[in-house]
C-alpha atoms as one frame of an Amber mdcrd trajectory, in Angstrom:
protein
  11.453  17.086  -0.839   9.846  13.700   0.926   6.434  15.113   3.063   6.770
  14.632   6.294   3.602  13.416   8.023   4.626  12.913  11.729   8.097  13.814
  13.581   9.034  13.237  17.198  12.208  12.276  18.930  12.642   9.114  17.623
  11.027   8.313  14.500   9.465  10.452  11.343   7.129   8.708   9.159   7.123
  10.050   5.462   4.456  10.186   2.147   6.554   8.373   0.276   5.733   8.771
  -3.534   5.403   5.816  -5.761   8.403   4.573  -8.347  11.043   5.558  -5.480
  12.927   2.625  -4.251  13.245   2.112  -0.431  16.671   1.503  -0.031  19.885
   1.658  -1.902  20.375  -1.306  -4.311  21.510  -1.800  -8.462  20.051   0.085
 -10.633  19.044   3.016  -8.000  20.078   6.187  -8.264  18.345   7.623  -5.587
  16.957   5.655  -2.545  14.294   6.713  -0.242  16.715   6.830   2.756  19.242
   8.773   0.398  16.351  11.569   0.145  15.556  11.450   3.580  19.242  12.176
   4.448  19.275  14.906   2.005  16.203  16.450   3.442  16.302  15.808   6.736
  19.630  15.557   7.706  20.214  12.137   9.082  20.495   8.857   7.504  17.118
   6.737   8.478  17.033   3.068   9.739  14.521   1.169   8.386  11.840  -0.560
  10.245   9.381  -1.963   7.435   9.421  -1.562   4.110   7.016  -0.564   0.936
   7.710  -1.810  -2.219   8.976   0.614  -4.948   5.728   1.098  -6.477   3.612
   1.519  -3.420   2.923   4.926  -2.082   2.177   6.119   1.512   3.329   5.667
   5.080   6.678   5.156   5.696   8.226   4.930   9.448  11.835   5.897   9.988
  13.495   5.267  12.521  16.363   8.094  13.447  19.317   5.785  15.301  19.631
   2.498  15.881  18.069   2.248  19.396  15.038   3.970  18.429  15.618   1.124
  15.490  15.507  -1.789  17.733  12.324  -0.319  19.444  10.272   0.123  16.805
  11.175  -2.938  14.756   9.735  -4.544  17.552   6.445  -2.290  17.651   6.154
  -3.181  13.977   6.381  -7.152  14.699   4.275  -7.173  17.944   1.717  -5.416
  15.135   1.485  -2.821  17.635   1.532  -0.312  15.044  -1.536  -1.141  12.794
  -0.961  -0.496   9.129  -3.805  -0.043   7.099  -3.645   0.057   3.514  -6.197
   0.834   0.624  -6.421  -0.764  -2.759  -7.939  -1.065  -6.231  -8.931  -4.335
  -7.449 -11.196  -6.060 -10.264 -14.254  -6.457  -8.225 -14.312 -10.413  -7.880
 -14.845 -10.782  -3.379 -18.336 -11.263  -2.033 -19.935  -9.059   0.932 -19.065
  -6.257   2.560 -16.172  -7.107   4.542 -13.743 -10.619   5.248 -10.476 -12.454
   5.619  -8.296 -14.002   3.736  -5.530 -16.393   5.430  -3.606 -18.415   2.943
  -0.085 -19.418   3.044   2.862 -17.373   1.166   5.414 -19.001  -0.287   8.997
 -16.912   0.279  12.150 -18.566  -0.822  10.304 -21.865  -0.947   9.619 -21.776
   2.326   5.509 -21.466   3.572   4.348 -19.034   6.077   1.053 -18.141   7.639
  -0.130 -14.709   6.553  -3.433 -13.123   6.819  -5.184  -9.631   5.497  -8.524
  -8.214   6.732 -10.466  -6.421   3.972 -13.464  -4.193   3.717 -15.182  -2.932
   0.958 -15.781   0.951   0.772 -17.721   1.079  -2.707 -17.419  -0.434  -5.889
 -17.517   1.185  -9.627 -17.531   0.751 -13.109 -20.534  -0.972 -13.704 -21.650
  -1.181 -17.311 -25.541  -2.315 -16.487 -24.591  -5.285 -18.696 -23.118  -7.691
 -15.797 -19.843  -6.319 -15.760 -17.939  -6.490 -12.051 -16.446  -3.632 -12.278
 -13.920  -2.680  -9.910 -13.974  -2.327  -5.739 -12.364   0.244  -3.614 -10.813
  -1.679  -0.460  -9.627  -0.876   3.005  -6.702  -3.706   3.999  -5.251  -3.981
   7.375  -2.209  -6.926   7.483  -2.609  -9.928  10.680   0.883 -10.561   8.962
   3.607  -8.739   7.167   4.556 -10.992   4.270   6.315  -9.877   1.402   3.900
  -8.758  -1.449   1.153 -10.108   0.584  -1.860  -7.708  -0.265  -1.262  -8.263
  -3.960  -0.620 -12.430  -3.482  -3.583 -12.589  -1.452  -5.811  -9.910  -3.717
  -4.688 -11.811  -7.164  -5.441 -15.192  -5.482  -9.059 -14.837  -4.549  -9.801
 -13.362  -8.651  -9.720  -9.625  -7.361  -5.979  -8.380  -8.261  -5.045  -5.149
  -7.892  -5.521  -2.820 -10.806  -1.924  -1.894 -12.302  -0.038  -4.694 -10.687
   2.822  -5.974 -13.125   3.785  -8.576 -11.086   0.600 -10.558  -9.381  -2.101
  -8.453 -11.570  -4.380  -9.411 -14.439  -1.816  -8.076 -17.379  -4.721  -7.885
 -20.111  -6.780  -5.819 -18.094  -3.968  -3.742 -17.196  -3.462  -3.061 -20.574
  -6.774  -2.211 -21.209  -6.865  -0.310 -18.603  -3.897   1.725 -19.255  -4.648
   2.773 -23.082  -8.088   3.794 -21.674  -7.490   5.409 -18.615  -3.986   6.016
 -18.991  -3.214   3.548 -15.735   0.450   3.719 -15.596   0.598   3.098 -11.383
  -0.165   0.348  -8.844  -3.342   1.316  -7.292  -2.134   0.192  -3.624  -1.955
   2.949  -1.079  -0.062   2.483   2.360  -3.235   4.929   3.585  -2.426   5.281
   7.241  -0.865   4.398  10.459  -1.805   3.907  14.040   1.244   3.818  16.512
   1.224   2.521  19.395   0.013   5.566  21.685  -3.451   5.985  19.492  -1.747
   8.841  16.810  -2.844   8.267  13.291  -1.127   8.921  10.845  -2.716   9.755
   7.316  -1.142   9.551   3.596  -1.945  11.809   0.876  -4.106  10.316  -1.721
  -1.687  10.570  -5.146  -3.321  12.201  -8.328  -3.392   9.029 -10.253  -5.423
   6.868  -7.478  -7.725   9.652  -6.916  -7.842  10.874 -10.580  -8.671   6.877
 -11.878 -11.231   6.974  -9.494 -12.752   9.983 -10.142 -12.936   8.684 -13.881
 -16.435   6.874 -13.131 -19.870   8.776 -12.830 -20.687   6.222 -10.316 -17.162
   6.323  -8.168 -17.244   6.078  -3.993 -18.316   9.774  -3.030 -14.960  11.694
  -2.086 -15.461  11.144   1.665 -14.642   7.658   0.960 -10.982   9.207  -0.324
């Protein structure tokens, strides 16, 4: 069953587990709204989307008026969506901004992502980077646009197969047995002040966890 993380009368915002496509679409043989239907009862319109291999808050909408009003909470950015990441450690100071355009469809847009840096890990005392922990909140909703903006300033995110650094994934994966996208749709904040909070999966926690000098668990 899809966790449910907050319900009222017009929307319910879900955990939604990484590898599970949003929506219906070749090649899927179960969809996100198909298992919310199945669940829940009633077939979910979408108002933003995560990409199949990002986990996290989801928010349904449950007919298509409550559709219309929350599309446009999502595009007024009055719902704040704030998202936290693993990337090679490669951005300088504690916090900053990154606005640069993305290209979709060959067409240029605007977009912009806020960052702050909870901790970073996996030092070797020889030089080495190692890897940050990041809180992400979006001035734009771009497609891909964490992981364009993350891979273009050197500091990808660790098990992207798309933007990423693929040698380091790699290397990562035979070592640490990285199989996932360390992105994490961590939490929303609608319009009325309520938060809503993801789980953090096994695998983000559990790659984490794999350093002696890791963020202490209050940062997860």
């Amino acid at each position: 069953m899809i966790p449910k993380l907050y319900e009222n009368s017009e929307i319910l915002v879900v955990d939604k587990p990484a590898g599970l496509a949003v929506q219906p679409g070749a090649g899927v043989r179960i969809s996100l709204v198909d298992a919310v239907e199945r669940d829940y009862g009633f077939r979910p319109n979408l108002v933003h989307r995560l990409d199949k291999d990002t986990a996290g808050c989801l928010l349904l909408a449950k007919d298509s008026r409550a559709a219309a009003r929350w599309t446009r909470e999502i595009e007024s950015r009055s719902v704040q969506k704030i998202y936290r990441a693993v990337s090679a450690s490669a951005l300088d100071g504690a916090e900053g901004r990154i606005e640069k355009p993305i290209t979709v469809k060959g067409q240029s847009f605007p977009a912009r992502t806020d960052w702050r840096l909870l901790g970073r890990f996996g030092l070797d005392g020889e030089g080495a980077a190692g890897y940050s922990y990041l809180e992400l909140r979006l001035g734009t909703g771009r497609m891909h646009q964490i992981r364009i903006h993350l891979a273009a300033e050197g500091a990808p995110i660790l098990g992207d197969d798309l933007h990423g650094d693929f040698r380091l994934n790699k290397e990562l994966r035979k070592k640490y047995g990285l199989k996932r996208l360390l992105l994490l749709a961590y939490q929303l904040v609608l319009p009325d002040g309520q938060t809503v909070t993801a789980s953090i999966p096994s695998y983000f926690s559990g790659f984490i966890g794999a350093f002696p000098d890791a963020p202490q668990a209050g940062c997860l």
